[in-house]
C-alpha positions in Angstrom: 14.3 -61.9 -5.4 16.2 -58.3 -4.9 19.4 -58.6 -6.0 21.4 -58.0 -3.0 20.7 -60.9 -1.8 23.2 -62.8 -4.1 26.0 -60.1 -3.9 27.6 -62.2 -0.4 26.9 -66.5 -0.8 24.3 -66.7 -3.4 23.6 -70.1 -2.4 22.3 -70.0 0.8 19.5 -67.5 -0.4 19.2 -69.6 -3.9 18.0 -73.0 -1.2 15.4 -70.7 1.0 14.1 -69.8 -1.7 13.4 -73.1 -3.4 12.3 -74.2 -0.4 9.4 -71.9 0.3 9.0 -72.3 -3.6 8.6 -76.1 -2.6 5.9 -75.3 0.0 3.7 -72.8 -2.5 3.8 -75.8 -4.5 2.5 -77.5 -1.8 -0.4 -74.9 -1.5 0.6 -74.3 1.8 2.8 -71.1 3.6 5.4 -72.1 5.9 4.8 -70.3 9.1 7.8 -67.9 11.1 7.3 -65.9 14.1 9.8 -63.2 15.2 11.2 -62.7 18.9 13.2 -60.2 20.0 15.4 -60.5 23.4 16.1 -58.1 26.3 14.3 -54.8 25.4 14.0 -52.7 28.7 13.8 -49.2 26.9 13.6 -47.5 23.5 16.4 -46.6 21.2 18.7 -46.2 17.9 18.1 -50.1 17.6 15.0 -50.5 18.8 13.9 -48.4 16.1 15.7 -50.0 13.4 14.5 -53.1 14.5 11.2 -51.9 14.1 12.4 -50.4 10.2 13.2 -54.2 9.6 10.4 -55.4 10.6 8.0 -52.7 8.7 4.8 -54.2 10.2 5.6 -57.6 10.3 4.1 -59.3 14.2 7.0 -59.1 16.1 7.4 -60.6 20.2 9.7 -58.1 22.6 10.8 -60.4 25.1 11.2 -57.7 28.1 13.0 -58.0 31.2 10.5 -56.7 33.7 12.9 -55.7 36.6 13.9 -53.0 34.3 11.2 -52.2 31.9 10.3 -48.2 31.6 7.0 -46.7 30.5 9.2 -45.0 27.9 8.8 -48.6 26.6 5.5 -49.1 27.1 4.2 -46.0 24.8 6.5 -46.7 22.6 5.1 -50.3 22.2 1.6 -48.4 22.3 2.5 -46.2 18.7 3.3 -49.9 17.0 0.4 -51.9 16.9 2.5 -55.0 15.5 4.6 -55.2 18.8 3.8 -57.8 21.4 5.6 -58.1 24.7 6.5 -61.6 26.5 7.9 -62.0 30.0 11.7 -62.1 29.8 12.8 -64.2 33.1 12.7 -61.3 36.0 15.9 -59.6 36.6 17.8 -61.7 34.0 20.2 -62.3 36.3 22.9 -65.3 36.4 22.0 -67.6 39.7 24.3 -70.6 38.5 27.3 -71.4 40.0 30.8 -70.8 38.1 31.2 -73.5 36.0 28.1 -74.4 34.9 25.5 -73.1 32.0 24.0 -69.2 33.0 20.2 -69.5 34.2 18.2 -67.3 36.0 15.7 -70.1 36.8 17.6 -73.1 36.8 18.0 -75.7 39.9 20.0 -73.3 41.7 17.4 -71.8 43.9 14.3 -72.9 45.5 11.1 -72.8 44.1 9.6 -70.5 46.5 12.0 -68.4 45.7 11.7 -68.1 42.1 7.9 -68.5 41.8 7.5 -65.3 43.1 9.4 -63.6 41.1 8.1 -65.0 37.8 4.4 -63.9 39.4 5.7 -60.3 40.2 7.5 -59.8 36.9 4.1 -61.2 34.8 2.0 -58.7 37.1 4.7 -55.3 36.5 4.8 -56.0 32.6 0.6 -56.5 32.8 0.5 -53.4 34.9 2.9 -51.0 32.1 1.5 -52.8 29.1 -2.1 -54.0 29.4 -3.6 -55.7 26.9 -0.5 -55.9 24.5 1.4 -58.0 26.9 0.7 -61.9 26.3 1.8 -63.9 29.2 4.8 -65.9 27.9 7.6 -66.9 29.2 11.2 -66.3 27.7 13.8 -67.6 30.2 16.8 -65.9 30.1 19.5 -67.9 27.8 16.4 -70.4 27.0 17.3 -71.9 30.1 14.9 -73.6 32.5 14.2 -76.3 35.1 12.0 -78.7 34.5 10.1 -78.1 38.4 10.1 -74.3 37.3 8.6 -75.2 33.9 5.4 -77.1 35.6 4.5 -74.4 37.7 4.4 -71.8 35.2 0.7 -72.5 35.0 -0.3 -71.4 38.8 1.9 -68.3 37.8 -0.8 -67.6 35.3 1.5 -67.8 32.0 0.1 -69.6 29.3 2.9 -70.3 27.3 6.9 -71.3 27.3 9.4 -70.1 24.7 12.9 -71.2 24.8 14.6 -72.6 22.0 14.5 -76.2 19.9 11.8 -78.3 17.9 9.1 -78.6 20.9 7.1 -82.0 21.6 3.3 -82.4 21.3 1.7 -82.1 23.8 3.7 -80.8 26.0 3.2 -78.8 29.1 2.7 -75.8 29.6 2.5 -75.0 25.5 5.8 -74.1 24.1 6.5 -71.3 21.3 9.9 -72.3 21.0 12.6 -69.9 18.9 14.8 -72.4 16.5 17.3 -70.0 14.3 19.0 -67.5 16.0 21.9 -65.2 13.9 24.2 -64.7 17.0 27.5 -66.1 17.1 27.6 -66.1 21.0 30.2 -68.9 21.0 32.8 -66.8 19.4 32.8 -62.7 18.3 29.7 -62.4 19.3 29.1 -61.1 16.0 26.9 -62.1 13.1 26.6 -65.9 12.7 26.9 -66.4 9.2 24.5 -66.0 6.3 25.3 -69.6 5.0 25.0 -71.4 8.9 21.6 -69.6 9.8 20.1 -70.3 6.2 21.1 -73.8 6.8 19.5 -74.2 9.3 16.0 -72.3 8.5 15.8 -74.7 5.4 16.5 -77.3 7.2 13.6 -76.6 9.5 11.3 -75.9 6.9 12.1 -79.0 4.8 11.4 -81.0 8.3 8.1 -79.3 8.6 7.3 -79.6 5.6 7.7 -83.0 5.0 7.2 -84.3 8.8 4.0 -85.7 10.3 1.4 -82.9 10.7 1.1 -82.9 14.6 5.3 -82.1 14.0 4.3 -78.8 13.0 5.5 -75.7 14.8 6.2 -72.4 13.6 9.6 -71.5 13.0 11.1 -68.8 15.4 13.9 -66.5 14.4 15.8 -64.8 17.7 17.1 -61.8 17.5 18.8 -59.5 20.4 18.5 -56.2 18.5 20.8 -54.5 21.3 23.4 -57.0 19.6 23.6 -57.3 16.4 26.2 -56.1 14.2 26.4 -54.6 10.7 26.3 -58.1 9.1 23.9 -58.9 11.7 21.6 -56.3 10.1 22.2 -56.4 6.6 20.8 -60.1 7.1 17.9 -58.9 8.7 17.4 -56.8 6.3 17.9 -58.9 3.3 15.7 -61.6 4.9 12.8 -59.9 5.5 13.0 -58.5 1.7 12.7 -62.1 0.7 10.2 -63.0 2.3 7.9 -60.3 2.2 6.0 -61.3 -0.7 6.7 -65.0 -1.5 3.6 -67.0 -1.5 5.2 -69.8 0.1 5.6 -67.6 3.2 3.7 -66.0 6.1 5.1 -64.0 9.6 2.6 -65.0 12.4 2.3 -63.4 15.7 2.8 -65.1 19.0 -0.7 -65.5 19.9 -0.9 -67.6 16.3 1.6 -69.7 17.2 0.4 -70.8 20.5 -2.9 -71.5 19.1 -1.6 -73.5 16.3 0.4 -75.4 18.7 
């Protein structure tokens, strides 16, 4: 393991990895996907994003109101990006008080239906056959009547966040650990809180029932993130890059295995 990982909180690191040590036991690889939130256009952090991720599958969850086609040849020059369908405008439609949504009870179906159709056709349209029709409601937020007619939208798939159920409908490829402390700075989460919680997971998983099993999702927001925030990234994705307890799937994967 490279040594920076024990110069902030050694423990944290020293549990993951006896926990993926515990699954290469186990002859088996615990499975993580990647999705990032909110891309629109390329950038400074887009591209260290993509310096983190050196190859690994990684989801773009893009707001299609406001994608570019800078975006789309820049997804085109890195053959490990995917892009999902981030909500439509991402645009707050609940009233003060209450949780943000874009696709919440607020409005009526016929309303939002065609927007979740429009926004699956533009990102199709820019991206082609590296767009996989998922969708990633904005704040993971989404009505249940929304939810059942994602299908006769034509998306396949759901991602929010949370252990999903089997068998539910339509498939979920949910996100579980995300490093954003968006209760309070806004910052970095904490390399001891998010490791917690990823071994946790993995322990669950790996222990669980087998129809239990889901891949694990780490959410990033790459437009974000912080110098902690990155230096996590970073040291994470050292980590696991060759431990044989390990492996980064891509979206279409996850679904599948679902």
């Amino acid at each position: 393991m490279p040594a920076s990982l024990y110069v902030h909180n050694p423990a944290p690191w020293s549990d993951l990895d006896a926990e993926l040590d515990a699954w290469a036991a186990a002859g088996r690889q615990a499975a993580l996907w990647w999705r990032d939130d909110d891309a629109t256009r390329p950038g400074p952090a887009l591209d260290r994003l993509l310096e983190v991720a050196d190859a690994r599958p990684l989801s773009l969850a893009v707001i299609p109101s406001g994608a570019t086609g800078e975006l789309a040849r820049y997804v085109d020059i890195n053959p490990n990006i995917v892009v999902l369908q981030h909500g439509y405008s991402h645009m707050n439609h609940a009233p003060d008080g209450e949780k943000k949504s874009e696709f919440g009870d607020h409005r009526p179906l016929r309303t939002m239906l065609p927007e979740i159709s429009e926004g699956r056709k533009r990102l199709a349209d820019l991206f082609g056959d590296r767009f996989l029709s998922v969708f990633v409601p904005p704040w993971n937020r989404i009505a249940d009547s929304v939810a059942a007619e994602l299908g006769a939208c034509g998306v396949i798939a759901l991602s929010a966040f949370g252990r999903r159920k089997p068998g539910e409908v339509p498939r979920r490829l949910n996100c579980h650990v995300d490093i954003v402390n968006w209760r309070g700075n806004r910052g970095f989460l904490g390399v001891a809180p998010v490791l917690d919680t990823l071994v946790r997971l993995l322990k669950e998983i790996r222990t669980g029932p087998a129809e239990h099993a889901e891949p694990v999702g780490l959410l990033t927001h790459h437009r974000d993130h912080d110098d902690a925030g990155w230096r996590f990234l970073d040291d994470l994705a050292s980590m696991a890059r060759d431990h044989p307890g390990v492996r980064w799937v891509p979206a279409a994967t996850g679904i599948a295995d679902g």
